[in-house]
N, C-alpha and C positions, 0 to 999 in steps of 0.2 A: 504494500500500500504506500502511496507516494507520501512525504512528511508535511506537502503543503495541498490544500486546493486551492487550484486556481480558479478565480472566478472575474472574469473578465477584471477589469481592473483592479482586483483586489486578490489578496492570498488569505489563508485562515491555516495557521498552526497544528494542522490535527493527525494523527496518527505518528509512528516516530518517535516517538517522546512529547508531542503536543499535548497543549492541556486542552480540557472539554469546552466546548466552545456553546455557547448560550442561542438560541435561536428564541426570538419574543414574538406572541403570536397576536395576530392584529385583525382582530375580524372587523371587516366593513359592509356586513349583514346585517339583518331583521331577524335572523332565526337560530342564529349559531348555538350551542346549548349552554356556553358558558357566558358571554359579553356579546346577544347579542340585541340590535339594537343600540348600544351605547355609543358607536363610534360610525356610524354613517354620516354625520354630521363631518366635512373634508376639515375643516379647522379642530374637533375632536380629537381626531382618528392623527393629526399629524404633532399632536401636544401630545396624545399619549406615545405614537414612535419614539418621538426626545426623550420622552422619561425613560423609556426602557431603553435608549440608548445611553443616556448618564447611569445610570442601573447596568450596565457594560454589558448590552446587547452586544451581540456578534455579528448578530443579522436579525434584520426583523421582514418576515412573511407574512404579507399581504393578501389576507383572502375575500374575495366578492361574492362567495357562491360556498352557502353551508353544506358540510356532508355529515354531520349528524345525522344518528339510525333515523328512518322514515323518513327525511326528507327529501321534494322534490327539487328538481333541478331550477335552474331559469336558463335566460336566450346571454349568448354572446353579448349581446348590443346592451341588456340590461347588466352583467358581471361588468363590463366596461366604464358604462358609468357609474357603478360604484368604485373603482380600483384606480382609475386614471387620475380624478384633480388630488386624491391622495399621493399618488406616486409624482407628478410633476410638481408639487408641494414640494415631497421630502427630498428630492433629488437635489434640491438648490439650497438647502440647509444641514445636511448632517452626509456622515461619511460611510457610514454606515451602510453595508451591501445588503440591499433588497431582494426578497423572492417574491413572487407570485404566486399564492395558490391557485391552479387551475388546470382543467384539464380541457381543455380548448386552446386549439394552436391561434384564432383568430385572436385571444386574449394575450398570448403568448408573441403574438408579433407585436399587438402595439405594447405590451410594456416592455419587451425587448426592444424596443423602437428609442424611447424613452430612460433606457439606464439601466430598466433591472436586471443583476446579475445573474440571476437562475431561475429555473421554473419548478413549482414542488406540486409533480402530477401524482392525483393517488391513483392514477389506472395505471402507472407506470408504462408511461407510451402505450397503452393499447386502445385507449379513449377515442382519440384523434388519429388519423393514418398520416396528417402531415406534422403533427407536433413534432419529434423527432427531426425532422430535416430543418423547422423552422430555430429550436434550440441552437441545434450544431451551424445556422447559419450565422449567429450572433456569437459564436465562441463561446458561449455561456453555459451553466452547470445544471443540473438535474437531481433531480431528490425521485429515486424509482420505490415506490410503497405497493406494498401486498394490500390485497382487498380482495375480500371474496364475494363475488356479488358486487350490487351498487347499494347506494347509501340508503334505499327508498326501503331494500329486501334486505340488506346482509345481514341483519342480526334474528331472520328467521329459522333458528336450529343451524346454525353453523356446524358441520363434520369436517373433521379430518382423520384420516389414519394415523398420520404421523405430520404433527401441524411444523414442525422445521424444515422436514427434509419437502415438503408443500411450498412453502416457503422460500426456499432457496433454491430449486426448480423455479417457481415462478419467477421471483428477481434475475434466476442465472440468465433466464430467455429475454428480461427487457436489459438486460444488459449490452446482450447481442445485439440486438434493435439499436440501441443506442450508437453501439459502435459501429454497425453497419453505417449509419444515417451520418457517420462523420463525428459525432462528442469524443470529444477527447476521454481516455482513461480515466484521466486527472481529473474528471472534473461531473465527476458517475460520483451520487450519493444513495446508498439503501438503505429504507424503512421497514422494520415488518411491520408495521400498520396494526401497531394496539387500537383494539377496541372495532377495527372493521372486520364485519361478517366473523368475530370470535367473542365467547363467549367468557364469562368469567375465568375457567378452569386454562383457555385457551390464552389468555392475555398472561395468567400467570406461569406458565407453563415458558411461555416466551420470553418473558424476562427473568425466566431461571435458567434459559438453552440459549441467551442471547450471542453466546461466546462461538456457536457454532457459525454465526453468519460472515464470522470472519474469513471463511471459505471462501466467497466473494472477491474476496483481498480489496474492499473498498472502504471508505466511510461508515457508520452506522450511527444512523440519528435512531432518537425514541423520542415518541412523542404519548405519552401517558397521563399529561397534567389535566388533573379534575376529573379525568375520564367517569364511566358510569363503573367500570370495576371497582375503582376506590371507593366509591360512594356504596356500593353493594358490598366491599369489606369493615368499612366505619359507620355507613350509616350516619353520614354526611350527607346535606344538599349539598349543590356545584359548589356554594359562592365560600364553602367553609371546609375545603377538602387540599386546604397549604399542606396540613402536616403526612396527609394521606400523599400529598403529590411529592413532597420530601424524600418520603420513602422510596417510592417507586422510581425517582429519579434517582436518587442514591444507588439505590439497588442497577439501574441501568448501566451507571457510570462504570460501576464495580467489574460489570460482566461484558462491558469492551462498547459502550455508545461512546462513542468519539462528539456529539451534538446531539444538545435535546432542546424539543422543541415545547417552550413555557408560557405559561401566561403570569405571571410571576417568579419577572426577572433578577430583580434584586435578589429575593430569598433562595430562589435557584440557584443565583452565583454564586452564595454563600454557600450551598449543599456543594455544587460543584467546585469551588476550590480546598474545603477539609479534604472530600474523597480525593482529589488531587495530592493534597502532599500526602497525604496517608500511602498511597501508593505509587507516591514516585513520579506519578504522572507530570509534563512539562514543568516549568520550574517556578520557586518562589518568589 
């Protein structure tokens, strides 16, 4: 695994001896299950970027379109106008390298268009047949996440035989994809996709075999915060689930996430830098 990503104008420390690198998550929805509604508002949504980037965001992700269980999609033209006066905002005020969440290439050209560094598709290139060539045509990075099913069905009785080796058969094949279409090595991120089309037992399960996906030889983000497994283990609503998200970020760091992806970034950085010197990870 290479020591740095590159992400179009910007590098990120990770793997190597890198320390864990913070990704703050920014919904600019109506429906999202943790914040949303809070930050459609383009002047909102770009006060709270800043804060999680003085809170030593690493990258902050940018989503217009919630995948929360049961939820339905929307059009291109409507994820756009919510994603774009946020992104042309933040791009002339902080340094900070931006992602997209989405999984449409037409969303993926204009904020490619416009600065942002990488696209974080949960279909993992299979959503879109041009995504992939539109990525690699901006030099820009990718975040490939398992999912099974879509967001509307996946948490309908989730099966697997064996939910790892599922797992990394599916990422090994969008990887291919990827590098067929031109992405750089360097610059290929894998999710296993806690909380999609998996169930309690499956989500835990994966962040105790997290260490397998370094088979990959790439990145490994998690993205666990607030999720409905914590809340089904404490017995927590969303907006009161920090120490449950602690954990399970802890716990990722330990078992080889190189980035996680937080909505509680300060407290995060704090989990992520003890588990850092505790294990040696990048330096003090």
């Amino acid at each position: 695994m290479p020591e740095q990503l590159r992400l179009k104008d910007h590098t990120l420390p990770i793997g190597g001896g890198g320390r864990t690198c913070i990704m703050g998550v920014l919904n600019v929805t109506p429906d999202s299950f943790s914040d949303g509604g809070e930050y459609l508002d383009p002047v909102r949504a770009v006060c709270r970027a800043e804060r999680m980037a003085a809170e030593g965001a690493d990258i902050i992700d940018i989503g217009g379109e919630s995948s929360r269980p049961g939820s339905k999609g929307v059009s291109a033209e409507e994820e756009l106008e919510r994603v774009m006066p946020v992104i042309r905002r933040l791009k002339d005020v902080m340094d900070v390298p931006l992602s997209v969440d989405t999984c449409k290439s037409a969303v993926a050209f204009q904020a490619l268009s416009e600065g942002v560094s990488f696209i974080n598709d949960i279909t993992a290139l299979r959503g879109d047949a041009k995504m992939a060539r539109v990525i690699a045509g901006f030099d820009a990075g990718v975040i490939l996440m398992h999912m099974k099913g879509r967001p509307r069905t996946m948490q309908d009785a989730p099966y697997y035989d064996d939910i790892m080796e599922e797992i990394l058969s599916y990422l090994g094949g969008s990887i291919t994809m990827a590098a067929d279409a031109g992405i750089g090595p360097e610059r290929i991120i894998v999710d296993p996709g806690i909380g999609f089309g998996k169930s309690l037992e499956h989500n835990l399960a994966v962040l105790r075999r997290l260490q397998e996906m370094e088979r990959l030889d790439k990145p490994i983000l998690v993205g666990a915060s607030k999720k409905s497994f914590i809340g089904a283990l404490t017995g927590r609503d969303v907006g009161d689930r920090i120490f449950g998200t602690a954990a399970a970020v802890g716990a990722a760091i330990l078992n080889g996430a190189d980035i996680v992806r937080v909505h509680d970034v300060g407290a995060m950085k704090d989990v992520a830098r003890v588990i850092d010197a505790l294990t040696g990870k990048g330096s003090l």
